[in-house]
N, C-alpha and C positions, 0 to 999 in steps of 0.2 A: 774735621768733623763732617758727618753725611749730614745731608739734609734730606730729609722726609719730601719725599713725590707724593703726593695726596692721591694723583690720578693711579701711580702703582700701590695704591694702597687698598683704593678703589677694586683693583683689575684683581687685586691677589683676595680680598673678600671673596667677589664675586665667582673665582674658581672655586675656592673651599667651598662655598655654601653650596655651587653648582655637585659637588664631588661628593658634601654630604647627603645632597637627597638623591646623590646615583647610588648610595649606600645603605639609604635608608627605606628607599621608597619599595625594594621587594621585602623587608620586614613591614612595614605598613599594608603592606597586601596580605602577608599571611596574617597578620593580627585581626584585618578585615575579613579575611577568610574563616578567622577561627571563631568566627561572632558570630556567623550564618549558619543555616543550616547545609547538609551535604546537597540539596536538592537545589539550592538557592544558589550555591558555587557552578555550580554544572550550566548554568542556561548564561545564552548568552545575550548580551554581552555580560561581565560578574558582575554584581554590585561593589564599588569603588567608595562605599560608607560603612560605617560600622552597622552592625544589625545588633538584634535583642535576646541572639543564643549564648551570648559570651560564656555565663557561668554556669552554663548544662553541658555546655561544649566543655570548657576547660575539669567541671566534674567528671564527664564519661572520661575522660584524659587519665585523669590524674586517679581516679579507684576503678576502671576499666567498665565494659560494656557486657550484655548477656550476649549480643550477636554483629556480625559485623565477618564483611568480603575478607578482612584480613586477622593479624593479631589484633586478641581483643584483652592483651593482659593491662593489668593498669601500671601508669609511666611512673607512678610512685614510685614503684618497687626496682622499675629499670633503672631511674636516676637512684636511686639507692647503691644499687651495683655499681650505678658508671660512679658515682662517687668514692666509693669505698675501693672502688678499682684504683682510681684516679689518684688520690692519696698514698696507697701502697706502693704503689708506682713511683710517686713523687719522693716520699719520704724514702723508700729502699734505694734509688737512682744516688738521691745527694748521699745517703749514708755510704752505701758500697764506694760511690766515687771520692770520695772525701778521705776514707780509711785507704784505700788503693792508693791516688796519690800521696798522702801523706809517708805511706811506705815505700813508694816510687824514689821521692826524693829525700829523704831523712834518713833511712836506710841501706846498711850495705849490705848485698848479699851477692851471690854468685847470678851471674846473666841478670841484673836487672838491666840494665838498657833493654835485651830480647826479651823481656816481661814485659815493658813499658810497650816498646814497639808491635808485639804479640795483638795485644790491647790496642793499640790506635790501628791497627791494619784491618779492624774490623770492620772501621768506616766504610770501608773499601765493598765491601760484601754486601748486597741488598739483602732486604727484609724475604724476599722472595726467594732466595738460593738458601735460605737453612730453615726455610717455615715447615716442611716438608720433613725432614728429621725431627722437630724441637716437636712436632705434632706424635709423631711414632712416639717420643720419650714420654709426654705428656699424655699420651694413650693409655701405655704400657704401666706408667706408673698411680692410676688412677684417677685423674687431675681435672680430668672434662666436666664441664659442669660445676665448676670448683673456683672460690677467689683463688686459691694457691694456683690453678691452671691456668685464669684468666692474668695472674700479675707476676709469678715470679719470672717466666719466661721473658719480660720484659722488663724484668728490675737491673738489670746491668745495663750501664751506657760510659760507652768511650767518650764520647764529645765530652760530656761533664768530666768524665777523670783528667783528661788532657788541659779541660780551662783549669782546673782545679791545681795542678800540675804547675803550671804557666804562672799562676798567682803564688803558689807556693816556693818559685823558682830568684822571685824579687822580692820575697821576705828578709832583711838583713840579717846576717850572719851577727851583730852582737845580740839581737832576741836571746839567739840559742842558746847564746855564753852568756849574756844574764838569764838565763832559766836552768841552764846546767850550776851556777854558783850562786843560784837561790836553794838547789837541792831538787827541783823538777825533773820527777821521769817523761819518758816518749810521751804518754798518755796524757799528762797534765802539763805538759807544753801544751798538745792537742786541742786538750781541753779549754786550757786559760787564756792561752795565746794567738794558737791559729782563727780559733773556731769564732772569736768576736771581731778578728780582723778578715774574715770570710764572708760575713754576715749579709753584705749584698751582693755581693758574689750568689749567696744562697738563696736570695729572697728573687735574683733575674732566675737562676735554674726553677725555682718550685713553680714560677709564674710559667715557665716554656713547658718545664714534665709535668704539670697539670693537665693544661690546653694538648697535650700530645696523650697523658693516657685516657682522659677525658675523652679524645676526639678517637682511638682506638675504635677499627672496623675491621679489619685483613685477619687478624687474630681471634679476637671474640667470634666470629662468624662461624670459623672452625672449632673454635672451643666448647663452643656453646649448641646443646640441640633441646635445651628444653626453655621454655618461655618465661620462667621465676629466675631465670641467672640472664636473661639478655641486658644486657647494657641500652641504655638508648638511643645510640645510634645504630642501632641491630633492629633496636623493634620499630625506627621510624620506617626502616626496608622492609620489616615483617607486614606494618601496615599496610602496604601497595600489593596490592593481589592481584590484579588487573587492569581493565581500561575506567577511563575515567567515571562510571556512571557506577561502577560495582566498587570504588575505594568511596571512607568517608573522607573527603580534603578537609572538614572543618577540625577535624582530631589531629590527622597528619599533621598540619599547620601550628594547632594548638602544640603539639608535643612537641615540633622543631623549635617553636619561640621558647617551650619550656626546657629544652637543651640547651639553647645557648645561655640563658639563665646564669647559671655554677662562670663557667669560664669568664662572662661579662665582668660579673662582679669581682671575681678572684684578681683580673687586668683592675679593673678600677680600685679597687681596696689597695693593690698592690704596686700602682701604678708608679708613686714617687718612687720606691724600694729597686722596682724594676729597671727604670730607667738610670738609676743610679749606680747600679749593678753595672749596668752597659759601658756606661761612661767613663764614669769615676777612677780617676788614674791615681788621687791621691792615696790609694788603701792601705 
């Protein structure tokens, strides 16, 4: 049996809490930031208290300003986008990779190994050696400015087919034979079988393809040239227009605390699911 060190108990507190407010304390500045006004940020030294602009601040945020050094559209409408991007994203990621490996592995056809492999050798290739092409396709076929430009380009992902794959590769073989000698086709194996034994498998991928198409900039940037389809992490860049005295910091701020927003919560709602996705060997 271990016995409990009080004093390492003591030591390992006292790092966390140190570790939480190295984490916490540049959100505690822009929350302070987002309370003052633009005029009030700028002098120095900043004020290190909350001020009494919070909800004019977070209003010009959230249904946009008449004037202003940078963009002045409202963040509503941005997290709208990056939502509804983010989703798409999410949900077409686990579906295309779930239906892919499922016919990876269950499936015979000619060359599937160089299907399979085809597909994982994408890893290999940065986002930056096909953005270039995927932009001309997406040009040529009308898409810019468009959720279908903003997400389908990045609704395919190898890493999900391959975990998917992986899990699907230490499913027992009598599943199959009692699903084939209940009378189940391909599809309602699929359905009844794999998909509830998948389930936190699917709930770690939605929480990672969230937070990634959520957090989407290298793409949108290019996709995007008008201010009603920017995502917001596009408009908190559109916000900075210059030096410190011509951007408003109490908005910037406001609209970065209200980006991290979505993702925070999606991790915390989803946090047990996630964690057990990771884990979890007995599935």
């Amino acid at each position: 049996m271990v016995e409990r060190n009080p004093s390492l108990g003591i030591l390992a507190h006292a790092v966390m809490i140190f570790g939480v407010l190295i984490v916490a304390f540049p959100l505690y500045l822009a929350f302070v930031a987002s309370s003052h006004t633009a005029q009030e940020i700028v002098q120095a030294p900043m004020p290190l208290l909350p001020g009494g602009h919070l909800w004019e601040t977070y209003k010009s945020a959230l249904f946009g300003r008449t004037a202003g050094a940078g963009s002045t559209a409202p963040v509503a409408r941005m997290m709208w986008v990056s939502l509804v991007t983010a989703l798409v994203i999410t949900f077409g990621k686990i579906a295309i990779s779930l239906l892919s490996a499922f016919a990876v592995v269950y499936f015979r056809f000619p060359f599937k190994s160089l299907c399979f492999w085809a597909i994982f050798i994408t890893l290999m290739l940065p986002v930056e050696v096909r953005i270039g092409p995927t932009y001309q396709v997406v040009s040529d076929l009308g898409m810019l400015n468009s959720y279908a430009g903003l997400t389908i380009p990045l609704i395919a992902s190898a890493t999900a087919t391959f975990l998917f794959r992986q899990f699907f590769l230490t499913v027992p073989d009598e599943l199959i034979e009692a699903a084939r000698m209940d009378g189940a086709g391909p599809m309602r194996f699929f359905w009844d079988v794999l998909l509830p034994l998948s389930k936190t498998s699917i709930a770690a991928l939605f929480v990672i393809q969230f937070i990634y198409g959520w957090n989407q900039y290298l793409w949108p940037l290019l996709a995007t040239t008008t201010e009603d389809m920017y995502p917001v992490v596009i408009g908190i860049k559109r916000m900075i227009a210059g030096g410190d005295g011509q951007n408003e910091w109490n908005i910037v701020m406001a609209t970065a605390l209200l980006a991290m927003l979505p993702p925070a919560l999606v991790v915390i709602l989803m946090q047990k699911w996630f964690v057990k996705g990771l884990v979890d060997t007995e599935k």
